[in-house]
N, CA, C and O atoms as a Tinker XYZ file with bonds, in Angstrom:
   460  protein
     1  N     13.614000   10.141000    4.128000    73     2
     2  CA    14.450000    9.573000    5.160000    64     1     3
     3  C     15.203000    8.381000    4.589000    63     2     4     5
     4  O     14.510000    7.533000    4.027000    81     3
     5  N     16.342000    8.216000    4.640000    73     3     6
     6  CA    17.294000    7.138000    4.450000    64     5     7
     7  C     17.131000    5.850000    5.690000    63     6     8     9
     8  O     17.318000    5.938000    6.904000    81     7
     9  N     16.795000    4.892000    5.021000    73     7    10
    10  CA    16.463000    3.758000    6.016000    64     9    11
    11  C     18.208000    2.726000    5.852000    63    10    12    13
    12  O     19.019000    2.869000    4.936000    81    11
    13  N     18.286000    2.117000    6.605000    73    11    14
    14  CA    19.301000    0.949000    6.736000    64    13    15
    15  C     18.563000    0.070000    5.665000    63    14    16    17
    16  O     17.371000   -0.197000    5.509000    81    15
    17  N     20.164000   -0.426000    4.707000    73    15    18
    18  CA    19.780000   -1.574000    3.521000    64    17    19
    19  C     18.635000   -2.885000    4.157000    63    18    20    21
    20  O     17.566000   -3.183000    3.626000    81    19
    21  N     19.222000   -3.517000    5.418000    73    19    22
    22  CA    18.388000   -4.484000    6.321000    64    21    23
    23  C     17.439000   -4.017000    6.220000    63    22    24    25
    24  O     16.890000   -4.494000    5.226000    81    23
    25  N     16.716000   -3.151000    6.782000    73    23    26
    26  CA    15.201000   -2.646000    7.173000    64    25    27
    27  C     14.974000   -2.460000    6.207000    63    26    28    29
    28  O     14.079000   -3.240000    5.880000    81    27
    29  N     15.392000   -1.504000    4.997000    73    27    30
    30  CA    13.999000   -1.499000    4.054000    64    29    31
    31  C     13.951000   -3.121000    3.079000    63    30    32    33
    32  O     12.926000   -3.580000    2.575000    81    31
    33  N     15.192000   -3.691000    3.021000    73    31    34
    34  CA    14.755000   -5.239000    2.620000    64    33    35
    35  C     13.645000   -5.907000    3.413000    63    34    36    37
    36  O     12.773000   -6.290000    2.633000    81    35
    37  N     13.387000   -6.159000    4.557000    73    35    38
    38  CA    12.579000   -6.509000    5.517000    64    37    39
    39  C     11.229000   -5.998000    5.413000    63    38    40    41
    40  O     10.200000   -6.648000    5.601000    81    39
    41  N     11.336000   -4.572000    5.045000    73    39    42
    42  CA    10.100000   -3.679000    4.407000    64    41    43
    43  C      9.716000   -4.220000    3.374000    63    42    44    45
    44  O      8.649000   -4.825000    3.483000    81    43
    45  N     10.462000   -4.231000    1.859000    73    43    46
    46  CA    10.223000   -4.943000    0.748000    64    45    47
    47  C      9.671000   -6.322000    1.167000    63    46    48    49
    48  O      8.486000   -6.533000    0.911000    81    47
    49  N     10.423000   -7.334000    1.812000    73    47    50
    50  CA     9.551000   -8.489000    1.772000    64    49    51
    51  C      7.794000   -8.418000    2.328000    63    50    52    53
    52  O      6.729000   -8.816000    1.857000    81    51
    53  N      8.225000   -7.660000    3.613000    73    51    54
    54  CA     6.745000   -7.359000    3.928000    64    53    55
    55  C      5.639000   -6.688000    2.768000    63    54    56    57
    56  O      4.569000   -7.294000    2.812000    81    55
    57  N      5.651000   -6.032000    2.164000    73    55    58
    58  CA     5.145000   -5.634000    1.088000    64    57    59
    59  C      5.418000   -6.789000   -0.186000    63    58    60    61
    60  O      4.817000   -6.661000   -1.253000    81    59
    61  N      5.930000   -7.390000   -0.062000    73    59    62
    62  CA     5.292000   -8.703000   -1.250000    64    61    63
    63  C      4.410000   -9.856000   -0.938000    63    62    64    65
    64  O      3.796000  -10.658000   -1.642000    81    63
    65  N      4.588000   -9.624000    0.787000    73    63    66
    66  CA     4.220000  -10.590000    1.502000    64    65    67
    67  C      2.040000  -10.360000    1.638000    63    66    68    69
    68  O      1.172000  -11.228000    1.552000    81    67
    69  N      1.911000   -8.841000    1.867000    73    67    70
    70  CA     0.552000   -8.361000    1.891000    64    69    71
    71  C      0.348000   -7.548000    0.652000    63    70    72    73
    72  O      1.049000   -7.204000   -0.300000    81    71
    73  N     -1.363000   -7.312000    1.188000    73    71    74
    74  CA    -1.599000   -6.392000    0.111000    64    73    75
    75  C     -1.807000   -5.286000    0.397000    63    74    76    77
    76  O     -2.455000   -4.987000    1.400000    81    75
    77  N     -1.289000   -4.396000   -0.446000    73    75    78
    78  CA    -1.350000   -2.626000   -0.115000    64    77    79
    79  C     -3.072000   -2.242000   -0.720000    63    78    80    81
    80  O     -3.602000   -2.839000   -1.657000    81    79
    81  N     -3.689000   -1.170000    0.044000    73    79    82
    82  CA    -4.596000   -1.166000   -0.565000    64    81    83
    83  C     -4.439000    0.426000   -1.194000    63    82    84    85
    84  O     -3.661000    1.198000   -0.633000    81    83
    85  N     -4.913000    0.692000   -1.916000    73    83    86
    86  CA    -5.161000    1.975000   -2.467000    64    85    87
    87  C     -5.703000    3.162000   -1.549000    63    86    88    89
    88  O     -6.738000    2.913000   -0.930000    81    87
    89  N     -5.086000    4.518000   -1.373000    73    87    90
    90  CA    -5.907000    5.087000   -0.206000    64    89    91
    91  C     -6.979000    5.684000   -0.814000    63    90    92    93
    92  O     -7.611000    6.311000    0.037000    81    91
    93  N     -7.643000    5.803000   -2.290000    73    91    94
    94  CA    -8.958000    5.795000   -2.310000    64    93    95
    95  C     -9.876000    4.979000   -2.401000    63    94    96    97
    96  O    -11.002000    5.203000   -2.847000    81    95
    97  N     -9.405000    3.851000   -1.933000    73    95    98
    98  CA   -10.560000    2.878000   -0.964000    64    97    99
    99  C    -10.977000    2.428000    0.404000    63    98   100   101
   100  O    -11.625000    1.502000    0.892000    81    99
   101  N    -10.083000    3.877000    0.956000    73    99   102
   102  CA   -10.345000    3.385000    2.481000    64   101   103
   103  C    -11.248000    3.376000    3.193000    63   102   104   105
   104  O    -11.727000    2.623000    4.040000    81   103
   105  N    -11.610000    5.044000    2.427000    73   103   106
   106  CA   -12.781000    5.159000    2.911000    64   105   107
   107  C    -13.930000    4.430000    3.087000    63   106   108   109
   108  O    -14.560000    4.334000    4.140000    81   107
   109  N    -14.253000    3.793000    1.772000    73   107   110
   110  CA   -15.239000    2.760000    1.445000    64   109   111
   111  C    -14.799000    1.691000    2.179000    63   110   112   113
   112  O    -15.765000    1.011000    2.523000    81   111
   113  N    -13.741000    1.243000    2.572000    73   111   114
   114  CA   -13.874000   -0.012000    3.269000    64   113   115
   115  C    -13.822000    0.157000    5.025000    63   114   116   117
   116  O    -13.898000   -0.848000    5.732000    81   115
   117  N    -13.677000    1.603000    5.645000    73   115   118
   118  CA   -14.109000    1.651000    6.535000    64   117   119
   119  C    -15.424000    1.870000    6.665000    63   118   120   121
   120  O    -15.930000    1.814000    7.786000    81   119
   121  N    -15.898000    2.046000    5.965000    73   119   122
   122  CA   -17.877000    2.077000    6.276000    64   121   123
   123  C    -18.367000    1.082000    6.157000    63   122   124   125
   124  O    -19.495000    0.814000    6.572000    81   123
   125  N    -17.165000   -0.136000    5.204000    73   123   126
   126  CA   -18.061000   -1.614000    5.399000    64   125   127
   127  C    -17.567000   -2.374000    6.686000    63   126   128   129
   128  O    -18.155000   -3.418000    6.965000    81   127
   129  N    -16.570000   -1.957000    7.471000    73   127   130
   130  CA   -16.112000   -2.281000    8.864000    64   129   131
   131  C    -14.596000   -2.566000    9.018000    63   130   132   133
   132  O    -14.132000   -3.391000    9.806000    81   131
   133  N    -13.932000   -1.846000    8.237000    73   131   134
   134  CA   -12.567000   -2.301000    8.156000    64   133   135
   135  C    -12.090000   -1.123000    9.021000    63   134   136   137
   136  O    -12.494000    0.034000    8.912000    81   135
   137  N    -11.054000   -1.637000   10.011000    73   135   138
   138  CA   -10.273000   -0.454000   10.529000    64   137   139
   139  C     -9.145000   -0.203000   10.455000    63   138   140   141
   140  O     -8.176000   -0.962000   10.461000    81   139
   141  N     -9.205000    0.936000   10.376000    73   139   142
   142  CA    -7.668000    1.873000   10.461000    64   141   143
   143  C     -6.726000    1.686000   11.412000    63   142   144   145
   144  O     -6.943000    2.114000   12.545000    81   143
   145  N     -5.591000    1.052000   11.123000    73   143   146
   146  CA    -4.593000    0.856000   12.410000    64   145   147
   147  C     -3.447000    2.355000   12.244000    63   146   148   149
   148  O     -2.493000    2.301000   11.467000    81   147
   149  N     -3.628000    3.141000   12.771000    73   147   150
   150  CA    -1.983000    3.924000   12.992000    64   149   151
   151  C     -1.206000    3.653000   13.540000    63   150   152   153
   152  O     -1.318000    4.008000   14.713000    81   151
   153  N     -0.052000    2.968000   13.237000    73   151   154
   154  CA     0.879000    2.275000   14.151000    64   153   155
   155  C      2.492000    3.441000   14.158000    63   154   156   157
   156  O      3.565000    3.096000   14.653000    81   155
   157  N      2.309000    4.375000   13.691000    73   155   158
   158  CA     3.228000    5.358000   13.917000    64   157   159
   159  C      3.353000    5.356000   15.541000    63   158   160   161
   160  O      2.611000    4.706000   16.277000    81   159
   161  N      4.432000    6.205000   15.979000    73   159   162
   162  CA     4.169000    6.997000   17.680000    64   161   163
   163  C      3.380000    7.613000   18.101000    63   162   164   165
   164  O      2.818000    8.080000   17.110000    81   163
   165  N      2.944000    7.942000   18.881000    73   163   166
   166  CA     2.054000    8.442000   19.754000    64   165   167
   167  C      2.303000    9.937000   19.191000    63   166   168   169
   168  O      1.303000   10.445000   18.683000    81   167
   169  N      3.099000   10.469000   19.197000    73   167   170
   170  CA     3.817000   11.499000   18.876000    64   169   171
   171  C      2.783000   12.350000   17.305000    63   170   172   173
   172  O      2.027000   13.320000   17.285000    81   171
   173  N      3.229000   11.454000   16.266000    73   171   174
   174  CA     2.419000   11.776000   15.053000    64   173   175
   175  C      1.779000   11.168000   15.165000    63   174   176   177
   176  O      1.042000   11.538000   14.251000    81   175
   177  N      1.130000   10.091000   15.729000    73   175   178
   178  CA    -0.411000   10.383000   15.617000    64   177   179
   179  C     -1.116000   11.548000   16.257000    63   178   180   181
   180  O     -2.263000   11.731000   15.849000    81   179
   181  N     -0.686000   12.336000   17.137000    73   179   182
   182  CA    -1.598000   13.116000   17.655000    64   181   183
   183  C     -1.320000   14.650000   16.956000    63   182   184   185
   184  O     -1.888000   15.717000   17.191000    81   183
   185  N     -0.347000   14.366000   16.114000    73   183   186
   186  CA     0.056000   15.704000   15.214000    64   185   187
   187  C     -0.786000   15.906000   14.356000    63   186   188   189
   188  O     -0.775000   17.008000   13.808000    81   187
   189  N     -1.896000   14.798000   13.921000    73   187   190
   190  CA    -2.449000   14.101000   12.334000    64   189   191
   191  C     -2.366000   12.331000   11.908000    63   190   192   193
   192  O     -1.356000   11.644000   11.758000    81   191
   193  N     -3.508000   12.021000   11.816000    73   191   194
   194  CA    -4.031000   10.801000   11.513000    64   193   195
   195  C     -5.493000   10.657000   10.983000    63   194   196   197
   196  O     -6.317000   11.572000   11.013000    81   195
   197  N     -5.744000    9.262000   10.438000    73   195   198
   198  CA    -6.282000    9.704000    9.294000    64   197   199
   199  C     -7.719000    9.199000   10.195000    63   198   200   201
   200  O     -7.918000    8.257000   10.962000    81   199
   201  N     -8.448000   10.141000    9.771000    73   199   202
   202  CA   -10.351000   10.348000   10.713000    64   201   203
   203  C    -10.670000    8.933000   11.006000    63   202   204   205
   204  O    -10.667000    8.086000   10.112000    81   203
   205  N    -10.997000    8.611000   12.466000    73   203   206
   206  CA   -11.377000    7.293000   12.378000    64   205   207
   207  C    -10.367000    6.166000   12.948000    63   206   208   209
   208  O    -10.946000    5.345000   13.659000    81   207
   209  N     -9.023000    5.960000   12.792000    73   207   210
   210  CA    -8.509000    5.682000   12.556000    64   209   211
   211  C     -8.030000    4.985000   14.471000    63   210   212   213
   212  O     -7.863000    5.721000   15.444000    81   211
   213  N     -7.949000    3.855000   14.472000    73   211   214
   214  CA    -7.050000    3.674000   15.941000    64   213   215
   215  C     -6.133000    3.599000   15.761000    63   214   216   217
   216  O     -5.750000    3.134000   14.687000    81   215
   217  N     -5.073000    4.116000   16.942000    73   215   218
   218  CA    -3.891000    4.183000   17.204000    64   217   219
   219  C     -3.080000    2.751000   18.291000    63   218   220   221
   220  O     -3.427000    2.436000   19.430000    81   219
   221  N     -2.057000    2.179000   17.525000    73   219   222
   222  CA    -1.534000    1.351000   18.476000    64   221   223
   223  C      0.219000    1.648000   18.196000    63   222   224   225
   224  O      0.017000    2.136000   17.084000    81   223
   225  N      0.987000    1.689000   18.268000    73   223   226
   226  CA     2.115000    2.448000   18.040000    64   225   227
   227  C      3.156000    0.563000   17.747000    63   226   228   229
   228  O      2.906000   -0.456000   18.390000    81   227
   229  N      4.071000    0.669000   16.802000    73   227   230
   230  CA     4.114000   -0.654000   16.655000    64   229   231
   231  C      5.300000   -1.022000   16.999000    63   230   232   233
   232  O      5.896000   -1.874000   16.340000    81   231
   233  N      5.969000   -0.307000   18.341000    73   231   234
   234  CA     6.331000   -1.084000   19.093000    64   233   235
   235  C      5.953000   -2.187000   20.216000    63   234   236   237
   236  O      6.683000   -2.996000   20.789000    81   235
   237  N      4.328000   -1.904000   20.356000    73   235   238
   238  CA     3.217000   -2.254000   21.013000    64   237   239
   239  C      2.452000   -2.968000   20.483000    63   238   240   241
   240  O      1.461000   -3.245000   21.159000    81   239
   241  N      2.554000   -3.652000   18.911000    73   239   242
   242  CA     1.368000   -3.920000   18.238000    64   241   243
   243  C      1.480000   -5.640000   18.805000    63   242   244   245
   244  O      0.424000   -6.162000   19.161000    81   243
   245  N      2.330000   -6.182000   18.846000    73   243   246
   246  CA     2.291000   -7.151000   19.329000    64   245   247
   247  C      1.177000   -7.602000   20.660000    63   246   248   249
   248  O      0.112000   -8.178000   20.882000    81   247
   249  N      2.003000   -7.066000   21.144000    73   247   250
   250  CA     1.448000   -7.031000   23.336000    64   249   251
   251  C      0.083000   -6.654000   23.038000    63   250   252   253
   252  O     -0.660000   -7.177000   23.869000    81   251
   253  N     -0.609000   -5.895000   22.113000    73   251   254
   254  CA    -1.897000   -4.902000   22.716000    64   253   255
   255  C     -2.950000   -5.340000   21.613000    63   254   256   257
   256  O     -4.150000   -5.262000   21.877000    81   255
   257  N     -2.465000   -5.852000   20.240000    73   255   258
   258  CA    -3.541000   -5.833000   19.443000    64   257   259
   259  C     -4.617000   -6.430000   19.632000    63   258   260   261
   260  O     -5.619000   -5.967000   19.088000    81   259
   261  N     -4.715000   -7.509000   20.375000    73   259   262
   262  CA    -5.632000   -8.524000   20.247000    64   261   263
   263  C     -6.917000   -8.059000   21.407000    63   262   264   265
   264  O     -8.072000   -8.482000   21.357000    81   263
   265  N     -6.431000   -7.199000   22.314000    73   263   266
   266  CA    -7.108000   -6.282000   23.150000    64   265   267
   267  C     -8.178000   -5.083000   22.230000    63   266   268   269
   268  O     -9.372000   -4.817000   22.370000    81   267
   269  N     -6.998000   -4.482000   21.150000    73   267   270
   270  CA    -7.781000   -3.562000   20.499000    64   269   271
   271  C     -8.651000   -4.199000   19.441000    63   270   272   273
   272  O     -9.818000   -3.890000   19.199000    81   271
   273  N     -7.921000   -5.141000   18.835000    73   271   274
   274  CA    -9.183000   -5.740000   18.069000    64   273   275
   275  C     -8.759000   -7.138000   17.807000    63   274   276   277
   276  O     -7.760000   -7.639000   17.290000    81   275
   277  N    -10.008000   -7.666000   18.412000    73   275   278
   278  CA   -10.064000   -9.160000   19.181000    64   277   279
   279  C    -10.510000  -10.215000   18.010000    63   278   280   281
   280  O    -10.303000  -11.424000   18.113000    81   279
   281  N    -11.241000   -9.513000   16.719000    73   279   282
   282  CA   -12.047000  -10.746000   15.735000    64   281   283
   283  C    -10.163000  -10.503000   14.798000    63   282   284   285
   284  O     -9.511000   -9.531000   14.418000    81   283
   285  N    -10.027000  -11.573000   14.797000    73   283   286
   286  CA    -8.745000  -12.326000   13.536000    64   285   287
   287  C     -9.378000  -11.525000   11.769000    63   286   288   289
   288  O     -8.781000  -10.991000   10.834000    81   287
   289  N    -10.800000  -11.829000   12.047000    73   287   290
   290  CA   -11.363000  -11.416000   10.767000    64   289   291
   291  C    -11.394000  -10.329000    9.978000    63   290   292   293
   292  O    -11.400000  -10.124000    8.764000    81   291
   293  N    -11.415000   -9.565000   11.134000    73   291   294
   294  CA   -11.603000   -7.721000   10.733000    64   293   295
   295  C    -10.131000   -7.415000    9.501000    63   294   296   297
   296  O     -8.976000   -7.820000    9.372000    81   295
   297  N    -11.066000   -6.468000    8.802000    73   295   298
   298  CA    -9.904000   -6.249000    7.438000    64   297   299
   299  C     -9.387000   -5.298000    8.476000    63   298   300   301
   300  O    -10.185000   -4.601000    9.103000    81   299
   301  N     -7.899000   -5.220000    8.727000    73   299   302
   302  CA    -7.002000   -4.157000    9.681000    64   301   303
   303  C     -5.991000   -3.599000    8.234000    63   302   304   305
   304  O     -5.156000   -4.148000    7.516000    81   303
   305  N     -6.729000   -1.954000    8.318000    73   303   306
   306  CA    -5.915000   -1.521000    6.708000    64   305   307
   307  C     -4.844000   -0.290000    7.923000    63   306   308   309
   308  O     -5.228000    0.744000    8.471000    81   307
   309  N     -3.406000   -1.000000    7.979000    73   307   310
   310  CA    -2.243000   -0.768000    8.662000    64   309   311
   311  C     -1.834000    0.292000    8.357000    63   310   312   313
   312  O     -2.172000    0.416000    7.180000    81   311
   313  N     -1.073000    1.558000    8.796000    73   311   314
   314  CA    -0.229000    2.661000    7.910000    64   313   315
   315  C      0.850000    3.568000    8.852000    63   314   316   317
   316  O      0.885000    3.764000   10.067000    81   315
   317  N      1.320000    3.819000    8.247000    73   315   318
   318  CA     2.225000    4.949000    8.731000    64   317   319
   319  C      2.178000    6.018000    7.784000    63   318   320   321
   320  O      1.198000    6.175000    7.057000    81   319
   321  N      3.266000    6.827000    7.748000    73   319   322
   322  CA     3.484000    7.976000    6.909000    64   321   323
   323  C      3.749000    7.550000    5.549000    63   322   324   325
   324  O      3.062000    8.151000    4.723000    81   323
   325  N      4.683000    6.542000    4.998000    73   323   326
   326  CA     4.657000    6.302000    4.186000    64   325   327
   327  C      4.119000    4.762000    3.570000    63   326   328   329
   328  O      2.905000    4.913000    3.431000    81   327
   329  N      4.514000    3.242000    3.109000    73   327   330
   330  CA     4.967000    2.057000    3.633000    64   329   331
   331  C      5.580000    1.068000    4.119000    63   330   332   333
   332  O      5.246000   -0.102000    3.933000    81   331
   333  N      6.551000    1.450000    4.798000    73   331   334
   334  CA     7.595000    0.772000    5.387000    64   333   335
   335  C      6.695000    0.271000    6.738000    63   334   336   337
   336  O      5.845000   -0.617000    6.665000    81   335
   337  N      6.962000    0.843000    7.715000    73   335   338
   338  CA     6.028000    0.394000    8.863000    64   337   339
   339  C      4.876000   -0.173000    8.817000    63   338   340   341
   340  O      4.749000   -1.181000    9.512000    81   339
   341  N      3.685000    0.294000    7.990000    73   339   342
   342  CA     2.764000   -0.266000    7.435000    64   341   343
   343  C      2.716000   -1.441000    6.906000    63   342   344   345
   344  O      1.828000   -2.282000    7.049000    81   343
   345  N      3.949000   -1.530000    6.111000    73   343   346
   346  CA     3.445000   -2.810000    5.619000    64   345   347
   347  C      4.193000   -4.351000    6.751000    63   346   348   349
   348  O      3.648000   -5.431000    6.977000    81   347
   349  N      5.350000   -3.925000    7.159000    73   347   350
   350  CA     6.084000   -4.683000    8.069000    64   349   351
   351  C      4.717000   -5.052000    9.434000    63   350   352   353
   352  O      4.457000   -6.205000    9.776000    81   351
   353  N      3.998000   -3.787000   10.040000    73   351   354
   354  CA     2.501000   -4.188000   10.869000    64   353   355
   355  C      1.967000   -5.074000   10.264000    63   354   356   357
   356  O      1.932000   -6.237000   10.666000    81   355
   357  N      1.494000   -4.689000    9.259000    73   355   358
   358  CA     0.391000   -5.809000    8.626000    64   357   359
   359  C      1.122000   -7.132000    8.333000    63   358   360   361
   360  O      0.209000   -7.948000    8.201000    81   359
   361  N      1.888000   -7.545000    8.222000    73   359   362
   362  CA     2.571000   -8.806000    8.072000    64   361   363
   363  C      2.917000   -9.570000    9.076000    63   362   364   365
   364  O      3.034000  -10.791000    8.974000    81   363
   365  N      3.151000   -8.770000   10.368000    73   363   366
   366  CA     3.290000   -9.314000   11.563000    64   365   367
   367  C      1.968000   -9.686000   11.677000    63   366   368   369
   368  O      1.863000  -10.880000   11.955000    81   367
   369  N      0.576000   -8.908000   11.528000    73   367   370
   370  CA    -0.597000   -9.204000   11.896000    64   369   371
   371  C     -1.328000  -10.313000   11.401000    63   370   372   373
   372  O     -2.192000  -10.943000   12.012000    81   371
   373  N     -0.759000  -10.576000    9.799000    73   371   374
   374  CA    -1.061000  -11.538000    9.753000    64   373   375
   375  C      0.028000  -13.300000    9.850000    63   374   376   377
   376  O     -0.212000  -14.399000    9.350000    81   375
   377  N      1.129000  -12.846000   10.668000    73   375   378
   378  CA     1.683000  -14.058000   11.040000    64   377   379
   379  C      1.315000  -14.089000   12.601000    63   378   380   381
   380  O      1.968000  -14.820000   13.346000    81   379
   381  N      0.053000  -13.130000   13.201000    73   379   382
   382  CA    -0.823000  -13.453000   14.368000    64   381   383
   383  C     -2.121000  -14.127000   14.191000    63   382   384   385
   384  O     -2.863000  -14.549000   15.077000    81   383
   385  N     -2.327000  -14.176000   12.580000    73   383   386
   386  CA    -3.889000  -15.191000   12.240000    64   385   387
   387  C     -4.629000  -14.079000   11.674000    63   386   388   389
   388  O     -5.584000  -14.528000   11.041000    81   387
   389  N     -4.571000  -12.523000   11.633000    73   387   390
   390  CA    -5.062000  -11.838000   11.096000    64   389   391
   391  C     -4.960000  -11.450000    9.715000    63   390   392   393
   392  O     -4.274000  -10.761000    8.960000    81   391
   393  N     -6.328000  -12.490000    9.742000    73   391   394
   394  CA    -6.046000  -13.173000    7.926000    64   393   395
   395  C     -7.062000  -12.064000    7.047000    63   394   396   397
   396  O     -7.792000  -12.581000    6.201000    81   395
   397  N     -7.111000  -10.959000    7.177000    73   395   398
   398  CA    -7.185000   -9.362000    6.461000    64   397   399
   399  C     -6.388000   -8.401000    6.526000    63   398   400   401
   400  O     -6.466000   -7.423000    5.782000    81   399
   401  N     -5.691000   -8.522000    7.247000    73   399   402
   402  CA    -4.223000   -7.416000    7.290000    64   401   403
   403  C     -3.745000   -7.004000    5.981000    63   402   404   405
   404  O     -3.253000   -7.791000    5.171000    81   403
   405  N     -3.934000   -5.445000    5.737000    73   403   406
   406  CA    -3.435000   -5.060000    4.655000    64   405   407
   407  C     -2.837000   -3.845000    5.256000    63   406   408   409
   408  O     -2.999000   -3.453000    6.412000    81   407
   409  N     -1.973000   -3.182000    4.121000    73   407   410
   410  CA    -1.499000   -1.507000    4.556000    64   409   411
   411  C     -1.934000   -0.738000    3.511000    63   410   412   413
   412  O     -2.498000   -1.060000    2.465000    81   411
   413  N     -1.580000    0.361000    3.957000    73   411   414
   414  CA    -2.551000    1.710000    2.766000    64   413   415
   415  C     -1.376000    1.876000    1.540000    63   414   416   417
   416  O     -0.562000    2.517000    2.205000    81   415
   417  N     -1.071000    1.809000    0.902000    73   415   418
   418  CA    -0.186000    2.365000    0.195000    64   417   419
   419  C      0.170000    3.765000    0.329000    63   418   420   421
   420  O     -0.642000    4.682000    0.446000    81   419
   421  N      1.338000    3.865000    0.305000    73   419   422
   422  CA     1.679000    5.168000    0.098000    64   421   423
   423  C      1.281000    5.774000    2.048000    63   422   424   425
   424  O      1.822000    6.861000    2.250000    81   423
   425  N      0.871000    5.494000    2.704000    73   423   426
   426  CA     0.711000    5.731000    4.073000    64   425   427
   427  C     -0.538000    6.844000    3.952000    63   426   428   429
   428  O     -1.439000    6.960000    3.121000    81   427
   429  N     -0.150000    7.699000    5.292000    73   427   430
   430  CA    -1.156000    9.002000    5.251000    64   429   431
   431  C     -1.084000    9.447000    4.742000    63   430   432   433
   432  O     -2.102000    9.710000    4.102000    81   431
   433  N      0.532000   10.278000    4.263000    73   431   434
   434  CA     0.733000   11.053000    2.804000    64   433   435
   435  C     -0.236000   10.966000    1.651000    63   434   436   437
   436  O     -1.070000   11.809000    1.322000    81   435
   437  N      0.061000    9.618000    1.010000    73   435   438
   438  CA    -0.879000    9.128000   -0.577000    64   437   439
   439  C     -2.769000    9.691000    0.264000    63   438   440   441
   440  O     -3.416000   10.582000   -0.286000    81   439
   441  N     -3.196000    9.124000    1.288000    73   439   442
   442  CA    -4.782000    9.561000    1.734000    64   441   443
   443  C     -4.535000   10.845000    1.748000    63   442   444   445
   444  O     -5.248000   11.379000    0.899000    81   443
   445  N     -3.824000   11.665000    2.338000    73   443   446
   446  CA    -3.856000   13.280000    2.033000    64   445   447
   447  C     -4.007000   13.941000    0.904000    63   446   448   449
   448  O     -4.650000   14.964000    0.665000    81   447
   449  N     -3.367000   13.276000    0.238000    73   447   450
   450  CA    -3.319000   13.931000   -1.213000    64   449   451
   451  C     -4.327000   13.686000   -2.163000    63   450   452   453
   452  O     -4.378000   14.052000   -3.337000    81   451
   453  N     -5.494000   12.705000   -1.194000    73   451   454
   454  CA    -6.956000   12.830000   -1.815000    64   453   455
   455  C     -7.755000   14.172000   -1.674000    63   454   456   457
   456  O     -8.444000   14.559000   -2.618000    81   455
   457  N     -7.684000   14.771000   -0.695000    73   455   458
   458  CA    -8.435000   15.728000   -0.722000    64   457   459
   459  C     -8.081000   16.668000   -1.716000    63   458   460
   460  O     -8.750000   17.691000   -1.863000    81   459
């Protein structure tokens, strides 16, 4: 998909701004308590998302997160399909105090292509 020069600059900063994590460590860091944010639409998430994983759609992440997950602390590993959205979530999350906010690299795609 071809993004607007603005947005994926905005993307790029967000991604220098956090850290991407590798998607073969997600797993492992959701069993030590880190959660999965899908901030795609409602739409693909319910097409496919990754096991586990909550859904907040990030036109909403603002208004709703702190409802879905209330500790600042929790590692929140962010994603979409690829990293653009992902990483732009997690950067907002942590200019909300959510001082673990990371995104998956590579989105669901890169975790798919573990199996």
């Amino acid at each position: 998909m071809a993004y607007s020069e603005k947005f994926q600059n905005l993307a790029n900063i967000a991604m220098s701004q956090v850290s991407g994590v590798d998607p073969s460590q997600v797993n492992g860091l959701m069993v030590q308590g880190a959660v999965a944010l899908d901030i795609r639409d409602k739409e693909e998430h319910d097409l496919n998302h990754l096991p586990g994983s909550l859904h907040l759609s990030r036109g909403k992440l603002e208004m709703n997160v702190e409802g879905l997950i209330p500790d600042l602390s929790t590692m929140v590993l962010c994603y979409c399909n690829a990293n653009n959205r992902g990483a732009l979530s997690a950067n907002t999350l942590r200019a909300m105090g959510y001082s673990n906010a990371r995104y998956i690299a590579g989105g669901l795609k890169a975790y798919q292509l573990l199996d």
